[in-house]
N, C-alpha and C positions, 0 to 999 in steps of 0.2 A: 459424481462424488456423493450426491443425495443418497442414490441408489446402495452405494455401500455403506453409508452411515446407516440408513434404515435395518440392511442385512446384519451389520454388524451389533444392530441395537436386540433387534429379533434373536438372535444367537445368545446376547447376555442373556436377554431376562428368560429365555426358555430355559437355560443351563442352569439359574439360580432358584428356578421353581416359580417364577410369577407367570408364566407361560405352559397352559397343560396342555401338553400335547396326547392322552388318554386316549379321546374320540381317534385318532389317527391309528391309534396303536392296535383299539381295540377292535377295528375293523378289519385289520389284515389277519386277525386269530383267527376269526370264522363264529358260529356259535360253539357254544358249551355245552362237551358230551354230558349226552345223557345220565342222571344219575341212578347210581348201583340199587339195584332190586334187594331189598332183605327178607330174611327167611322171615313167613309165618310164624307168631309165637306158639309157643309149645302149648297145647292142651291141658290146662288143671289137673291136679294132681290125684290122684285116685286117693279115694279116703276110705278106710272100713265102712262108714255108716253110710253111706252111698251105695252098696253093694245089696243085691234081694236075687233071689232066684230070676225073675225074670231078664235081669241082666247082666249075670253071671258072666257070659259069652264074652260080652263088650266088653266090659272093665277089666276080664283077663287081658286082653288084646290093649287095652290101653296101659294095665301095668307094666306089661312088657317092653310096650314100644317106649314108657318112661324108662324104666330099667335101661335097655339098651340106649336112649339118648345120655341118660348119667353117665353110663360106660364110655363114652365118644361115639360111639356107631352107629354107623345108618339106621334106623330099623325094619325091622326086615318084613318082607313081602303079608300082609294079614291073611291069618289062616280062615278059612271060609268057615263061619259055623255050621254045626250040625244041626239039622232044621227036621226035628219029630213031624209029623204027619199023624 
């Protein structure tokens, strides 16, 4: 008779919240997937006064690939520059 008083006392107070049962629960979940990788932020924004002959190449290649992320679009593969000799 103890034995089901006890059970039955065990049952209320779990049911009513004075009993966490948490640790129990949270062990049969397993760990917690890994969290989601975010994109790199976007590169600064190309400005005129940044811009000089010697780096002409670049900043074209980076307006673009700006341009094309404004657009939604992947940007697309970097064209190799042309390299005087």
């Amino acid at each position: 008779m103890k034995r089901t008083r006890w059970l039955l006392l065990a049952v209320t107070l779990s049911g009513a919240g004075c009993l966490h049962t948490t640790p129990l629960v949270d062990q049969a979940k397993g760990p917690p997937p890994p969290a989601e990788e975010t994109a790199p932020p976007p590169p600064p924004a190309v400005r005129a006064d940044e811009i000089t002959e010697a780096n002409a190449p670049e900043k074209v290649r980076a307006l673009r690939a700006e341009i094309e992320r404004a657009a939604g679009k992947k940007p697309a593969a970097p064209v190799p520059a042309d390299t005087e000799d």
